[in-house]
N, C-alpha and C positions, 0 to 999 in steps of 0.2 A: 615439374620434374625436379628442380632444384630442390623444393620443401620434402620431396621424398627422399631425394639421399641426406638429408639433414636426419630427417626420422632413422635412416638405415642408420648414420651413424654415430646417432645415441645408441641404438641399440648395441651396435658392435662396442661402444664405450663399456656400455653398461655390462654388457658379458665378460668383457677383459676383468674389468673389476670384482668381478666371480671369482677371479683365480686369487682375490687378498679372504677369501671366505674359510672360516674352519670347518671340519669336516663334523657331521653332525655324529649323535651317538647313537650308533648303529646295532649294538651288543643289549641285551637284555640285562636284570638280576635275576638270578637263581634264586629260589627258594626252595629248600628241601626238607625232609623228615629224616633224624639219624637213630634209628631204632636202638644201636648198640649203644648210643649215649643217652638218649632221652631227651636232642633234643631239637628245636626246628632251628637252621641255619638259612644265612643268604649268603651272598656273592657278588658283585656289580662286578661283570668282566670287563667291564671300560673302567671301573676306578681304580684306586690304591687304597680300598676301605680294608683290602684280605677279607678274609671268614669272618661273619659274625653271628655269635651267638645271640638270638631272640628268645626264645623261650627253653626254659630249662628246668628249674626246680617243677614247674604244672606239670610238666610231659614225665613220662616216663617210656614206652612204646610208643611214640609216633610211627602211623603206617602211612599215612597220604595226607597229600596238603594241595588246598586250593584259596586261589585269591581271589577278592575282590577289589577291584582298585579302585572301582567308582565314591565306595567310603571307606576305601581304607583299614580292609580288614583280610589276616588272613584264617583261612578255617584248617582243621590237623583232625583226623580220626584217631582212637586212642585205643590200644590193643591188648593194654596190661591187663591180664585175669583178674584183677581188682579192680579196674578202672577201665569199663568196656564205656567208652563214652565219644561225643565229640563236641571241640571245642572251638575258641577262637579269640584273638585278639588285634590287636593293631598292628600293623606290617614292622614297628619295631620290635613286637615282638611284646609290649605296652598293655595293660588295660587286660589278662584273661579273662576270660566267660567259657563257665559249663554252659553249654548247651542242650544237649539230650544224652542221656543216662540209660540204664534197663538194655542193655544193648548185648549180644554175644558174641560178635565178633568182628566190629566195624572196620572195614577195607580201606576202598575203594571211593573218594569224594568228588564232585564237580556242582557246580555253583551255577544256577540261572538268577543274573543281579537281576534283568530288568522286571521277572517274574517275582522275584522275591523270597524263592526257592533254592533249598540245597539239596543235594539229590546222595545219596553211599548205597554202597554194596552191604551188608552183613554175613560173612560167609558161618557163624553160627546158625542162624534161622536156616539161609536160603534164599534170604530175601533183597530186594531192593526196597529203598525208602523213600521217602521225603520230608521234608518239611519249610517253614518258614526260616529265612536268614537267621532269627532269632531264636529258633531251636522248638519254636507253638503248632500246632495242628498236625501231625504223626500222618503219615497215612504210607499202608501198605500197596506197593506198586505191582508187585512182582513175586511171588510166593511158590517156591519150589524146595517144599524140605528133600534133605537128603545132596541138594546141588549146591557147587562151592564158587558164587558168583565173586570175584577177585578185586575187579577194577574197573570203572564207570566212564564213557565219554560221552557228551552231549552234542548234537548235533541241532544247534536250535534253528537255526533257518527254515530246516526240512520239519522238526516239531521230531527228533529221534534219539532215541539213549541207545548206547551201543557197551555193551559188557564182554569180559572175559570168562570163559568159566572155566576150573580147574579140576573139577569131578573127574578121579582116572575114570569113568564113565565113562566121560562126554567133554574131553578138551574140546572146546568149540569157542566160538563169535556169534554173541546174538544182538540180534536188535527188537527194539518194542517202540512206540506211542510214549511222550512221557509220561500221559497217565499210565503206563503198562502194558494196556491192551494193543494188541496187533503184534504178538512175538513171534519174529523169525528168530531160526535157527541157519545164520548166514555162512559159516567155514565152520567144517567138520571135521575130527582128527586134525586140526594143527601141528600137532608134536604131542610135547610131552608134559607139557604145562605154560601154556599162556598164563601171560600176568599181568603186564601193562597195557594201558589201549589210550589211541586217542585221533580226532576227527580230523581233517582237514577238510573242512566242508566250502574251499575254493574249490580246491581242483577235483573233487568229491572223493576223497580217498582215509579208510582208516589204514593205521599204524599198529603194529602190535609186537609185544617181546615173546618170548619161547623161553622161559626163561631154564629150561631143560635140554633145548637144543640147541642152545646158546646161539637165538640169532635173531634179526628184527625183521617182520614180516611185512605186507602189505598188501588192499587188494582194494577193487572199487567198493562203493558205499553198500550196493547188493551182494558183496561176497564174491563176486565172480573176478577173474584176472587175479587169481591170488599169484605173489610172488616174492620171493626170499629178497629182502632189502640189505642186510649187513649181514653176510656171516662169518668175515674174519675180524679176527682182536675183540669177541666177544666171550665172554665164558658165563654171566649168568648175568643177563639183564635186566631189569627192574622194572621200571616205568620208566617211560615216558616225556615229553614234553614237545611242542610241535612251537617254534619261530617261522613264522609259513612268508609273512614279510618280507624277513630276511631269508629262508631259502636254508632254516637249520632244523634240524632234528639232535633233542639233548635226553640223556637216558642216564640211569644208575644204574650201577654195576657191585654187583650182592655177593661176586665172591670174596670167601674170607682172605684169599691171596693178592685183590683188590678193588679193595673198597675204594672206586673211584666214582667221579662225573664226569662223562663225553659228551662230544658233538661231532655231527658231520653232516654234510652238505644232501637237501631234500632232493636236487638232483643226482645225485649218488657221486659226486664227484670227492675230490679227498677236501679237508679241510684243516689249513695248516694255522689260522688263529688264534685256536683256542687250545691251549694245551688242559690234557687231563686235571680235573681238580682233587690233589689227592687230601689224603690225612684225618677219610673219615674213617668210620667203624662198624657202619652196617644201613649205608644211605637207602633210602625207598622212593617214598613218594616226591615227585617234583614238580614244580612249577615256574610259571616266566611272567617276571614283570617285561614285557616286551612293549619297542614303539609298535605305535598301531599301524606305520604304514612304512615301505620303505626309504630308506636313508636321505633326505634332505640336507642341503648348505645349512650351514646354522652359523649366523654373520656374525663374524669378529670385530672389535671394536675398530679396527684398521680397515677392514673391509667395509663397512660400514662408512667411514671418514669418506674413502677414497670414492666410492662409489657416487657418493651424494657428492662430493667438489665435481665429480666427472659431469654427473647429470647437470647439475646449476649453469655449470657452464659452456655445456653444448647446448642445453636448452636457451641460455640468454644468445650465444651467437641466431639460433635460429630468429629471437623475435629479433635480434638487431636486422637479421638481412630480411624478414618480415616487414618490417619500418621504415626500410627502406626500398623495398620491392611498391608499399603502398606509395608514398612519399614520391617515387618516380611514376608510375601511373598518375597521379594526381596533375603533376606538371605537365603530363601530355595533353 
């Protein structure tokens, strides 16, 4: 009985000394594409870096940008009538590479690292694409001339790509196989122009903008239970970006009267941390360096001290009246 409340009360030590622990970092970096500058930007909302410019004189249209964090690379579609291309460098923004070239009008980007694939929209063709991280082996996914495929998410668990399409045709949500094959035609008549998309393949739900109806949508991974997510303080939303961890949804915002970056809460609640990121000129595509799992203690050097004097020394009380627990037994 005794050596069990000794156990209880290291523990209860050791929790106390939780409260000398700093708070981990909970916030993502931004990474975006700024079309009206030319040029791909980040953000760390936990630091004091402000805006920094990554790439700049390469870019001139950036439309979408996706990371890879596993080596440190991020990739940017390129829109300029001259420079229909996609490309990629080091998350400083360090090190560009052309990638793939011959292109009409490349959108919409997302990245399978462990496959070794990158996946775009081209709303010139019609088409979707792929290829290797390194821009080698082409192959035609998805071939619908005449259709204005926008913006790309991946759903790799389930093996699904999930697009916007913009064709005043046929504003809709599709999904395919990643080789292509298997295409539904998932939400029909959206509005007035879908544009951004993106998966949350926890709670199995996609995301998407209107960027006509100025509002953020959402529905199950089959299309069905569609439901209007944000449609105040929106006026022309862009893309995207899902912090599913932390419980955020972050988007661009395309009108000329503000050219901003929001967030707000996946459970639709309000979110008073992040204020607007102003001061761009025509943001699009976006992305998140995010933790991979929700908010942990991350131990401070005082937290740290305190914790270990606490343990050392409730654990030695324990062997001493262990030593002397045997030590009496012994003489009986």
């Amino acid at each position: 009985m005794q050596a069990r409340r000794d156990v209880l009360q290291v523990l209860v030590f050791a929790c106390l000394s939780l409260g000398f622990l700093a708070p981990a970092n909970a916030h993502p970096t931004i990474y975006w594409t700024d079309v009206g500058t030319g040029k791909v930007q980040r953000y760390d909302v936990d630091g004091d870096l402000g805006k920094e410019d990554l790439v700049t004189a390469q870019a001139k249209e950036p439309v979408d940008v996706a990371l890879d964090l596993t080596n440190g690379k991020l990739y940017w579609t390129e829109a300029s009538p001259a420079d229909f291309m996609i490309s990629r460098a080091n998350l400083d923004g360090t090190n560009v590479e052309l990638l793939v070239t011959a292109l009409i009008r490349p959108s919409g980007i997302e990245l399978d690292v462990v496959a070794g694939k990158m996946y775009w929209t081209d709303i010139g063709t019609g088409k979707i694409q792929r290829a290797n991280l390194d821009g080698t082996i082409h192959e035609d996914l998805v071939t619908v001339p005449g259709t204005t495929p926008v913006d790309i998410a991946l759903d790799l668990p389930r093996g699904k790509m999930y697009w916007t399409e913009a064709s005043p045709a046929d504003f809709m949500i599709l999904r395919a196989n990643l080789d292509g094959t298997s295409q539904e035609g998932l939400v029909v008549s959206t509005g007035t122009s879908p544009s951004g998309i993106a998966v949350d393949s926890v709670t199995g739900k996609i995301y998407w903008t209107d960027r006509g109806a100025s509002k953020i949508q959402r529905a199950n991974l089959d299309g069905s239970q569609v439901e209007d997510f944000i449609t105040t303080g929106l006026k022309e939303p862009v893309r995207i970006a899902l912090d599913v961890p932390a419980g955020h949804i972050y988007w661009t915002e395309g009108s000329p009267g503000d050219f901003l970056i929001f967030r707000a809460n996946l459970d639709g609640g309000s979110d008073g941390g992040f204020h607007p990121l102003p001061g761009l000129f025509s943001p699009s595509g976006i992305a998140l360096d995010a933790p991979a799992g929700p908010a942990v203690p991350a131990t401070s050097i005082s937290g740290l001290v305190v914790m270990m004097v606490v343990l050392v020394t409730a654990g030695a009380g324990i062997l001493r009246r262990f030593s002397r627990d045997k030590l009496w037994q012994a003489t009986e």
